[in-house]
C-alpha positions in Angstrom: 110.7 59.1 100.6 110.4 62.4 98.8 110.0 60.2 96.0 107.2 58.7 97.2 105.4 61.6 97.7 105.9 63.0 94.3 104.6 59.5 92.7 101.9 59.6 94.9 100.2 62.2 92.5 99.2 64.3 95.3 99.1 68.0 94.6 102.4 69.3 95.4 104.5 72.4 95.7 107.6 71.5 96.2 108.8 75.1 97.9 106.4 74.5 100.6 107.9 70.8 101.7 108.5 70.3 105.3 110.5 66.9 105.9 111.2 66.1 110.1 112.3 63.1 111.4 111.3 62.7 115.0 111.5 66.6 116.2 114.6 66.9 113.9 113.6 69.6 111.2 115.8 68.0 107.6 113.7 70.3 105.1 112.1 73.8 105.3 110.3 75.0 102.4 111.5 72.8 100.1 114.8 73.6 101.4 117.2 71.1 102.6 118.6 71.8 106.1 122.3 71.4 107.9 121.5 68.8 110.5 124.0 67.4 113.6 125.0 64.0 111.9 125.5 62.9 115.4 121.5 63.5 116.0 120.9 61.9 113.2 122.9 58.3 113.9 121.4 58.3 117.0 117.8 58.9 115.5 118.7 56.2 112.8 119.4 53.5 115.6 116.3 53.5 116.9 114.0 50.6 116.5 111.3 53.1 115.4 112.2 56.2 113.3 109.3 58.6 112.8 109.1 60.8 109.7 106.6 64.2 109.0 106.7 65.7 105.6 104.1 68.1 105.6 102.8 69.6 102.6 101.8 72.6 104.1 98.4 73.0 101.4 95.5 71.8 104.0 94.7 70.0 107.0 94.1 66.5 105.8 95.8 64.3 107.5 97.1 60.6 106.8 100.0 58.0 108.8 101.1 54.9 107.2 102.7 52.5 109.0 105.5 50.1 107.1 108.5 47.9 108.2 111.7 46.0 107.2 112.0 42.6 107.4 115.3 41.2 107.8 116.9 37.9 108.9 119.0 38.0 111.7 
């Protein structure tokens, strides 16, 4: 995802990165952070995840919406 963001050719400064999944903060200032990997299965199971990563350089604002197709 972080990826993604840096392809994107958005301005970026990577020390200012915050990444959250749900209200489960996984990066702080570009920092990755120690997370409960029990939280994390349990966010990870569910049919929707939510992620944030905030740039932190204005108050735009965008949400894309995506999915995974499989064959059960």
């Amino acid at each position: 995802m972080l990826a993604a963001v840096g392809a994107s050719g958005v301005e970026l400064r990577p020390e200012l990165i915050e990444l959250r999944t749900g209200p489960l903060v996984l990066m702080q200032e570009g920092t990755p952070l120690s997370v409960d990997q029990q939280m994390i299965v349990q966010m990870f199971s569910s049919a929707e995840i939510e992620f944030t990563v905030d740039l932190h350089l204005g108050p735009v604002e965008t949400r894309v919406w995506t999915c995974t197709w499989q064959e059960d």
